[in-house]
KOLDORO-695631 format. One record per residue: x, z, y of N, C-alpha, C in turn. Coordinates in pm, whole numbers, plus 50000, padded with zeros to 5 digits. Example, Ala and Ser with C-alpha at 12.3 -4.5 7.8 and 13.67 -1.06 7.14 Angstrom:
BEGIN
513195078049431512305078049550513205078049670512855070849775513675071449894512905078750003
***
This chain:
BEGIN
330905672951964330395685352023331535693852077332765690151997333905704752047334325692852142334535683452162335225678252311333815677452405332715681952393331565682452505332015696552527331985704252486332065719152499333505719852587334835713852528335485714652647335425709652787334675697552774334665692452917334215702752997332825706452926332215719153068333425732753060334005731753064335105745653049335725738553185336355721353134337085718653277336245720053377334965713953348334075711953487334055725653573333775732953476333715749453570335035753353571336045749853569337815752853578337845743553738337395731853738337585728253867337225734053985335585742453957334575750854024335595761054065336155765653992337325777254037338215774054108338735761354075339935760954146340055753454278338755747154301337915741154445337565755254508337165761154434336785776954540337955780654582339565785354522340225792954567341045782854644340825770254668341535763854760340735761054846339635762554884339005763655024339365781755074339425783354948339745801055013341215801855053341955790855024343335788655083344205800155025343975801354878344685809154750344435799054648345245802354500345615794854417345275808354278345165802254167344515805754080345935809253942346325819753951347025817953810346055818353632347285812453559346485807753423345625818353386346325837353367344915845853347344105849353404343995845953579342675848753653341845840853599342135824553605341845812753560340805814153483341255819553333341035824153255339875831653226340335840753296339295855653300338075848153398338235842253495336785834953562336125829453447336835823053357335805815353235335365824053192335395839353156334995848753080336125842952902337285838052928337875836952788339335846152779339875846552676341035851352654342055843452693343015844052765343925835352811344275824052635344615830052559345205822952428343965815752419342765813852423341625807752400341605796452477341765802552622341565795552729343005779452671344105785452666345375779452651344935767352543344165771752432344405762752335343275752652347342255752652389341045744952422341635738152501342375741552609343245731752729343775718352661344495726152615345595720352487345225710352407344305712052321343425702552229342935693652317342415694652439341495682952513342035674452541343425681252674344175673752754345385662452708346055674552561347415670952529348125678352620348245685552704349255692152800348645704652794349885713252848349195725852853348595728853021347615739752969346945743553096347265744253254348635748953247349265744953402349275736153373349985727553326350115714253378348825703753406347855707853330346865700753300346465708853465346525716853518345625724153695346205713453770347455713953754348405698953840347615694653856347155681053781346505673453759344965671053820344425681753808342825690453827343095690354048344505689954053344005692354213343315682054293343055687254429342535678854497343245666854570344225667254538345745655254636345845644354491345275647754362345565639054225345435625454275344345621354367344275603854393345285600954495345745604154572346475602154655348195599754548348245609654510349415614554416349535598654317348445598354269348325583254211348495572854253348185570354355348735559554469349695560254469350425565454485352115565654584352605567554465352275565654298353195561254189352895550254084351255545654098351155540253995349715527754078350385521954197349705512354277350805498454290350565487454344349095483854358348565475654206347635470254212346735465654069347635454654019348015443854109349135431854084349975437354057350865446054085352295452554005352565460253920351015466353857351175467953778350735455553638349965449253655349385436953576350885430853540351465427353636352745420953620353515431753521353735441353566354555450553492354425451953331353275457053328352825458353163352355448453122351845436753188350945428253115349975434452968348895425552920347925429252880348185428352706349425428052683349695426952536351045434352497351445441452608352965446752595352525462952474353675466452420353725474052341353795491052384353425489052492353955503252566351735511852569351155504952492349765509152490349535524852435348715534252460348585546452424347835546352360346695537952323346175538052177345675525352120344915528052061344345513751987342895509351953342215513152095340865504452180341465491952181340455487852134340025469452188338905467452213338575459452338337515460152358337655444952402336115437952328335525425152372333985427552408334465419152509333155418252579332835398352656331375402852670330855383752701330005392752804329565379152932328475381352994327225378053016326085379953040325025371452989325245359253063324605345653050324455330753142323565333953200323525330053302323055329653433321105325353342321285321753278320445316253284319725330953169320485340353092319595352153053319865357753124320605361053245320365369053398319275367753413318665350953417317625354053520316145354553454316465354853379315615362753228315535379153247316075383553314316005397553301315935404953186316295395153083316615405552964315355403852856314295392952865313055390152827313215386652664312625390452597312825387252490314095394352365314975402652475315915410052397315375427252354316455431152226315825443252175317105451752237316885462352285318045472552338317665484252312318715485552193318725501852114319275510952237318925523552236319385534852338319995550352251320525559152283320735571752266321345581252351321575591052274322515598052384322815603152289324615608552362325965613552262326275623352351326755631952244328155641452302328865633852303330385631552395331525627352455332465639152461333545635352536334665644952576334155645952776333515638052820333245640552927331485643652949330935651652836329935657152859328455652052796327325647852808326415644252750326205629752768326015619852767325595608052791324515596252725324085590752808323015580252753324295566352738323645559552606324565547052617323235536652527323555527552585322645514252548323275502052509322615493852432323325485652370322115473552319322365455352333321985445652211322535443252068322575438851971323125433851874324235430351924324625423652043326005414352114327125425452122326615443352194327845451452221327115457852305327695471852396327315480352458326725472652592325515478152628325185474152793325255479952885325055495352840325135503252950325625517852879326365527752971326845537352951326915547253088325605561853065325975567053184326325581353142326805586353213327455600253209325905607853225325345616053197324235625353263324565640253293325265644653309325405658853313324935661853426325505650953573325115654353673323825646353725323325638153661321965631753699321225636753647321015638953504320215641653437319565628053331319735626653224319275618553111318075611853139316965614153223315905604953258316555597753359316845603653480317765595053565318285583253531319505583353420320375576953354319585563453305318515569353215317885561953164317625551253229316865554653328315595545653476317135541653518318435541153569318975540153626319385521453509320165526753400320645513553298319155507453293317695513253217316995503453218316805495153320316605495753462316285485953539316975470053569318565473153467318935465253536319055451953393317595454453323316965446953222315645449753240315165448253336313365451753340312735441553199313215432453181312255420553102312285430252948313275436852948313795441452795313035452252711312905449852587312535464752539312985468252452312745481252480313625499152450312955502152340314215505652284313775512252138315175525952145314615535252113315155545752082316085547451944317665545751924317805544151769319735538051808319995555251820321075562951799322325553851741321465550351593322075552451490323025533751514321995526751590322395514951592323645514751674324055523051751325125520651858326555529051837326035539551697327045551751645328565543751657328585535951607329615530851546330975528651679330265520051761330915516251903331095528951974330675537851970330335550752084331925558852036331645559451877332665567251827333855560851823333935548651831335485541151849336125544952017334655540852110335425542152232336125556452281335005565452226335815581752262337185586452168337105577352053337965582151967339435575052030339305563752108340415554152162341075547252010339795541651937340965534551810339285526751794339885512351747338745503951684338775493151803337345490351777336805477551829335685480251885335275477752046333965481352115333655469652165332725460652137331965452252163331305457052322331105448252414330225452352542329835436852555328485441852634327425428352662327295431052808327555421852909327435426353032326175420453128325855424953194324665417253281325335418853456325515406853515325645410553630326045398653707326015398553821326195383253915327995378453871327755372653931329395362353864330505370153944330585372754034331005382454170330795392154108329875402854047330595412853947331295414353863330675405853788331295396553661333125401953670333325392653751334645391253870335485407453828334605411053943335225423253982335425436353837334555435853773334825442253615335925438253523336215427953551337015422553439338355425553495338145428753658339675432853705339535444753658338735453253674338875466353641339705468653486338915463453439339675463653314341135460153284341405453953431343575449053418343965463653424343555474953496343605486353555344805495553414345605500853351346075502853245345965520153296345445526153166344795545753201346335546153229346385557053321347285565853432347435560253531347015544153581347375541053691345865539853766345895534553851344725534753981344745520454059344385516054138344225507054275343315509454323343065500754447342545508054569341255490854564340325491054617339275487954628339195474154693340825473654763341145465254847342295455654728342745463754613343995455254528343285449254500341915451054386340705445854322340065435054387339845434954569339225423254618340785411154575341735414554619342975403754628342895399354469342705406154386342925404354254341725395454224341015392854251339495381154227339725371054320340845373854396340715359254512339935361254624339385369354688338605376454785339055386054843340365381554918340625395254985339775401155115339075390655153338405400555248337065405155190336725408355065335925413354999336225426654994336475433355019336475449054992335375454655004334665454955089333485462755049332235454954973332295444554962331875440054829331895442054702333405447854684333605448054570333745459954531333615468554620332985485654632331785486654570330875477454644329855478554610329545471454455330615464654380330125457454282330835469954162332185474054213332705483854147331455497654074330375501354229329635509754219328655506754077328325488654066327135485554017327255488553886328855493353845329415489653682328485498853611328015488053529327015497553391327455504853331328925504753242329465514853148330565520353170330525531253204331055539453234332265540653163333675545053210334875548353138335535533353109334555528852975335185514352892335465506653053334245503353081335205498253229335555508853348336815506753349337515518653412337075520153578335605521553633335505517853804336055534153821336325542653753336885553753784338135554153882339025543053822340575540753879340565532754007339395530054035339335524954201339305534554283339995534854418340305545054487339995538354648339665546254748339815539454863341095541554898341525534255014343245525254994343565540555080343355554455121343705560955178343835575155078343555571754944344125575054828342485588954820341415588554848340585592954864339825587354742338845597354653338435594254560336765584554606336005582454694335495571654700334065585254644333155570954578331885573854549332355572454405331145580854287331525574854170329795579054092329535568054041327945568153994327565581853945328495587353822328165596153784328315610053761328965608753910329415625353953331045624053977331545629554114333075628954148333855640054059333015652253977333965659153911334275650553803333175640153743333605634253628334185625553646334605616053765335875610153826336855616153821337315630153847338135635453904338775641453738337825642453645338445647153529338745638053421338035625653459338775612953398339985610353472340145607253574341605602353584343065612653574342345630453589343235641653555343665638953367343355637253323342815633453118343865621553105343405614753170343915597653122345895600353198345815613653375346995607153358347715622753310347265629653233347855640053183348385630453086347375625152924347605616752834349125607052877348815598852953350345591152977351695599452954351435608753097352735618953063353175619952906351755627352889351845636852706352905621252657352545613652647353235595952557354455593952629354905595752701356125596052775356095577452801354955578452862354595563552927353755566053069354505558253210354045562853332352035554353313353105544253242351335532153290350985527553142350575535253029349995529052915348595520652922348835514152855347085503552870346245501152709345325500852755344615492552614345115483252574344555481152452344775464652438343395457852464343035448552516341565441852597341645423952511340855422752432340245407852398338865402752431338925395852497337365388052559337105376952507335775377652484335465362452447334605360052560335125359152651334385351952791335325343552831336705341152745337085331452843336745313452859
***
């Protein structure tokens, strides 16, 4: 609840600071402040607790040039893969995440015969629906800016055969590892092999860095896939755990993002404040699959 409560502080901190830069002025920390209706020391320490950085530094971050800025330090997807590789010690916390995908053959099952627990959580990025089999998470959407029925109709469809059972309690466990960044998150994926694909690059992606839509096609062997893989990037069910946040169009432009561009824009401000805070440019998870 206290990292939901901060997110909407950033969300309406961005609201401010998108207004005074179309107004072609800039916002110091106690106007800032005083727009939230808080005490600057209030304002300061909620910053503080969320980000790991303090409040200026954390506005840095919050601007509108942040994807671009990311590009031109922490691109393309191959150099960084090479760089850190997926077991190096330079990781900022201690997520692991395994995940399998369904066979083609419960693809085309649509999910018939399976039980999929649902809920919704407070997060650090606001309210969310997250869904899940016995196997690991299936789906994860942000709702603040859709709205929780949305969300819902949005993950159920892409299991029409399946049924929904309401029951929180079954998915607690995974929800609180992934926001906490420590443990083990199981994910169950549904999606063509060509998504399949394109997710699992996402996941080479290590938090503070980015690529562009076009590294991701080269990185599956499809370089003239790019807007394919835009479009497969778009299709990603869970939100965050797979990072389609850190895809960028190659002109360092933040793109489309399922569940709202402020909550793009304040995930990748978070993830590359966090690096700094570790005095690591490109920290990564650690990632185990049993899909191979």
């Amino acid at each position: 609840m206290q990292d939901s409560y901060h997110y909407q502080l950033i969300a309406r901190a961005i609201a401010q600071i998108d207004a005074a830069h179309a107004a072609g002025t800039s916002l110091t920390l106690s106007a800032l402040a005083r727009k939230l209706h808080m005490s600057e020391a209030h304002f300061q320490k909620c910053f503080t607790a969320w980000a790991g950085v303090s409040p200026l530094r954390y506005m840095q971050y919050l601007k509108l040039d942040l994807a671009k800025d990311l590009l031109r330090q922490r691109h393309p997807l191959t150099a960084v893969a090479q760089e850190t590789g997926l077991s190096g010690s330079a990781r900022l916390h201690d997520l692991v995440l395994r995940w399998e995908a369904m066979t083609p053959g419960e693809f085309a099952r649509k999910g018939a015969g399976l039980l999929i627990n649902w809920g919704s959580f407070d997060t650090p990025y606001g309210p969310a629906l997250v869904m899940g089999t016995s196997r690991g998470i299936c789906g994860l959407a942000f709702s603040a800016e859709m709205g929780e029925a949305t969300a819902y109709q949005d993950l159920a469809t892409r299991w029409p055969a399946a049924t929904f059972v309401e029951n929180p309690e079954a998915l607690e466990q995974w929800v609180t590892a992934a926001f906490a960044q420590r443990g083990v998150v199981a994910l169950h994926l549904s999606g063509r092999a060509f998504q399949i694909k394109v997710w699992e690059a996402l996941l080479q992606i290590p938090e503070g860095a980015v690529a562009t839509y076009q590294d991701i096609a080269i990185a599956i062997g499809a370089p003239k896939a790019t807007r394919a893989a835009g479009t497969a990037i778009g299709r990603n069910p869970v939100a965050a755990l797979i990072p389609c946040h850190r895809a960028l169009r190659k002109s360092g432009g933040l793109g489309g993002y399922h569940w709202g561009l402020t909550t793009k824009r304040v995930l990748l401000a978070r993830e590359a404040a966090r690096a700094e805070a570790n005095g690591s440019r490109m920290p990564h998870a650690a990632l185990a699959t049993d899909n191979d």
